[in-house]
C-alpha positions in Angstrom: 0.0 0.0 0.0 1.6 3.2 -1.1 2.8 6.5 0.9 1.8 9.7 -0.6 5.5 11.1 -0.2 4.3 14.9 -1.2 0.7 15.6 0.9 0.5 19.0 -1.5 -0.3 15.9 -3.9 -3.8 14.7 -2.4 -7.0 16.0 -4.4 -9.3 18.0 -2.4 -11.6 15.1 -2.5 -9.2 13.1 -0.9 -8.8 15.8 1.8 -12.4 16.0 2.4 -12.7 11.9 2.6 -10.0 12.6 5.3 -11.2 15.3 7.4 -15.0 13.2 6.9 -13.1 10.3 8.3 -11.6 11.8 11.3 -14.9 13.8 12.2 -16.9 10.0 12.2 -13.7 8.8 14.1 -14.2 12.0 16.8 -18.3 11.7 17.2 -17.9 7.8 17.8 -14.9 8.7 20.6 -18.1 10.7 22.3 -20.8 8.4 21.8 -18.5 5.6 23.3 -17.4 8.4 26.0 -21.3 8.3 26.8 -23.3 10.1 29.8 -20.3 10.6 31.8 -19.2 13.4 30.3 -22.8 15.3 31.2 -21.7 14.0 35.2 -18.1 15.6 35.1 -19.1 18.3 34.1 -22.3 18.0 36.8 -20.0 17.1 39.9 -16.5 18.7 39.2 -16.0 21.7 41.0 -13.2 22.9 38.0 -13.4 25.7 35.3 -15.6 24.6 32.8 -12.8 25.4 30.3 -10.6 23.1 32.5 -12.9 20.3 32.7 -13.9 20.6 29.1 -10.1 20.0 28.1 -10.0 17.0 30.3 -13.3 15.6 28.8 -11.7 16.1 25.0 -8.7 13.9 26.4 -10.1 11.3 28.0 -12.5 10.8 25.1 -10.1 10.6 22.4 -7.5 8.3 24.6 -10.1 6.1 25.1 -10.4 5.5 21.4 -7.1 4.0 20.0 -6.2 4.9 16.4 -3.0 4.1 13.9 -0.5 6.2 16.0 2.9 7.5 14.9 5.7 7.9 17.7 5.9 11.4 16.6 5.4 14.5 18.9 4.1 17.6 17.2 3.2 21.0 18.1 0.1 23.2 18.3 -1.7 25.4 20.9 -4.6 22.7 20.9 -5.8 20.7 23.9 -4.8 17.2 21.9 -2.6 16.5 19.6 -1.6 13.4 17.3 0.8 12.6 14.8 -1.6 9.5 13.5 -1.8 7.5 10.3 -5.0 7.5 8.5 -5.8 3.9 6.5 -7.6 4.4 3.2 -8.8 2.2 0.5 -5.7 3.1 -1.6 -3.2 4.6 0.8 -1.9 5.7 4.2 -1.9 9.4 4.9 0.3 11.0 7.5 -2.0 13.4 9.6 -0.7 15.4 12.0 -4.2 15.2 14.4 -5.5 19.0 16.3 -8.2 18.6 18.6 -9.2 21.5 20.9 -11.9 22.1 23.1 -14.6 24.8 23.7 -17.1 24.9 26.7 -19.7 28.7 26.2 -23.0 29.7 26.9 -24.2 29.5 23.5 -24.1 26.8 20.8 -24.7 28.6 17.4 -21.0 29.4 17.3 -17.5 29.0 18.7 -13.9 30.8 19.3 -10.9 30.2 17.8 -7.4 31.5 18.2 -5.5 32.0 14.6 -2.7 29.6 15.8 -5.9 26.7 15.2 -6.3 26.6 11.6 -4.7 26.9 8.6 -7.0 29.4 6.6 -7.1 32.5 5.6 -9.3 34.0 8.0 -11.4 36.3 5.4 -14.5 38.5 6.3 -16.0 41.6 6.9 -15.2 43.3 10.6 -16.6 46.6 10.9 -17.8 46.9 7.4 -13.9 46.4 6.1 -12.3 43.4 4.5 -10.5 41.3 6.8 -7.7 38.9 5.5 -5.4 37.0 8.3 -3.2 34.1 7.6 -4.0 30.8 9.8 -1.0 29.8 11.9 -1.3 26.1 11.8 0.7 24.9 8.4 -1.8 23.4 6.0 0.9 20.6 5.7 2.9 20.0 8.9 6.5 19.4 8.7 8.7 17.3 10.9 12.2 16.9 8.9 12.0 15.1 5.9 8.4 13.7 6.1 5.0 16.1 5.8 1.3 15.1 7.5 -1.8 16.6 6.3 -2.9 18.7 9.1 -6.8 18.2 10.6 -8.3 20.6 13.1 -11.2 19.8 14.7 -12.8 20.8 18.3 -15.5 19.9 20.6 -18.1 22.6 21.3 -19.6 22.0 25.4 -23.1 23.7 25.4 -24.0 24.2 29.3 -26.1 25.8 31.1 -25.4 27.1 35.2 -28.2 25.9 37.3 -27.9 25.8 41.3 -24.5 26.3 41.2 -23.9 23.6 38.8 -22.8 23.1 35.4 -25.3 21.3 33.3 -24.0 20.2 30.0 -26.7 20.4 27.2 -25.4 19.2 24.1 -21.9 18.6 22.2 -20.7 20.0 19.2 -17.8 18.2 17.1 -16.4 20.2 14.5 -14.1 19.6 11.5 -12.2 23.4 10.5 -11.2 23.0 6.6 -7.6 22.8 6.0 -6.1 25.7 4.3 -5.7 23.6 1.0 -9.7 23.9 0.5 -9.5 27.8 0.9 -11.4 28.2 -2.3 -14.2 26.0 -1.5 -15.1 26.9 1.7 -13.5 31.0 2.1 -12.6 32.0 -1.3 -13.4 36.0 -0.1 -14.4 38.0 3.0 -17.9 38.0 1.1 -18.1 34.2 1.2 -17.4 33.3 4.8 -18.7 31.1 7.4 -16.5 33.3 10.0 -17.9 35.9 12.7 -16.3 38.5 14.2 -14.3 37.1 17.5 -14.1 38.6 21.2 -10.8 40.1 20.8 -10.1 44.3 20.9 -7.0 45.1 18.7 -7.2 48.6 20.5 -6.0 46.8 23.6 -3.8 44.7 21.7 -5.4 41.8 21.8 -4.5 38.5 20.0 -6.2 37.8 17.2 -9.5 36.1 17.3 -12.6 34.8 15.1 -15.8 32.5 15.5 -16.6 29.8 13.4 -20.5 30.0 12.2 -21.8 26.3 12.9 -25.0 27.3 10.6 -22.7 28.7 8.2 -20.4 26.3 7.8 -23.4 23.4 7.1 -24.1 25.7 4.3 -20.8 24.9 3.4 -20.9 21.0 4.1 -23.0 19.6 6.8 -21.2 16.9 7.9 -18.3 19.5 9.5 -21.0 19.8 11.8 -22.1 17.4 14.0 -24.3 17.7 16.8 -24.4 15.5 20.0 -27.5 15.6 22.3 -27.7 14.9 26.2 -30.7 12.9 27.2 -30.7 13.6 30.9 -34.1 11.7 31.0 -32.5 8.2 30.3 -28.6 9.1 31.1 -27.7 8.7 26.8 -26.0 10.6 24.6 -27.9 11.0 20.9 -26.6 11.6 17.8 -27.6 10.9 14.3 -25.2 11.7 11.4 -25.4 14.4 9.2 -24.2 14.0 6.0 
């Protein structure tokens, strides 16, 4: 079974099938994870943001994949340097999975160090272009891995003094090598204006659309429910 030896060589089809994979791979981590991530986040007495990062662990360590004795870099809450087994070949993906616990679940934050587009929209009624700082292709010496960003989205609620998780959210970011599909122009954008003040000097910032980006492709989006009336998670897939 071949190597692709030059990643810049996959077809964005092949990309897609890739980043499809590793989104199905992500939601059945969750499902398997089941109603105990609704009860950490019930009973630990942590930041949410802390216990969400601990969830995203645990869930994805829990569900072994083709690993490559490789450390890589990223400001993500997981990260893999992985093999990913198609019908035809073995891709070398360099795996970012971060984590996101908010009050809302129509959208959610991301730094620019956690994807590899060009972040392009309209902020303020001007055109907005800012380079990704994750490579499209990651780079470790001599050998390249497709880079895949995804993160899980914790909709919760505070009730009594407790944090009651209402639904998850797995998302798959496009890799920068599908800029023209999915952000060609700051007119054609599933990005929204992120919590940051560049008056203040703030790091750059931007939210991803969840409705937006199902405009785009709806299986980027994937939507977990929390049955609190029978202890379940519920999911069906969205293709």
């Amino acid at each position: 079974m071949p190597m692709f030896n030059d990643i810049s060589n996959l077809t964005i089809n092949e990309i897609e099938d890739i980043e499809k994979l590793t989104i199905r791979w992500l939601v059945q981590a969750v499902m398997d994870f089941g109603f105990e991530a609704y009860e950490i986040f019930y009973y630990s007495p942590d930041n949410v943001k802390d216990v969400a990062e601990d969830i995203t662990r645990e869930v994805v360590d829990r569900l072994a994949g083709y690993n490559i004795t490789q450390r890589i870099f990223g400001t993500v809450d997981y990260k893999k340097a992985r093999y990913v087994i198609l019908p035809n070949q073995i891709v070398r993906q360099a795996l970012f999975i971060d984590s996101k616990a908010e009050k809302s679940n129509h959208n959610a934050t991301l730094q620019i160090t956690q994807t590899s587009l060009i972040v392009r929209q309209i902020r303020s009624e001007e055109v907005v272009e800012v380079q990704g700082k994750l490579p499209a292709i990651y780079m470790h010496g001599t050998e390249n891995y497709l880079s895949t960003s995804l993160f899980l989205h914790y909709y919760y609620e505070d009730i009594d003094e407790r944090h009651i998780l209402k639904d998850i959210t797995a998302c798959c970011v496009p890799n920068g090598l599908l800029q023209e599909k999915y952000n060609p122009s700051a007119y054609d954008s599933f990005w929204l204006a992120g919590r940051n003040a560049p008056s203040r000097g703030e790091d750059f910032r931007v939210r991803v659309s969840f409705s937006k980006l199902k405009e785009k492709a709806r299986w980027r989006v994937q939507k977990i429910g929390v049955n609190q009336n029978n202890n379940t998670l519920e999911h069906t897939w969205v293709d």
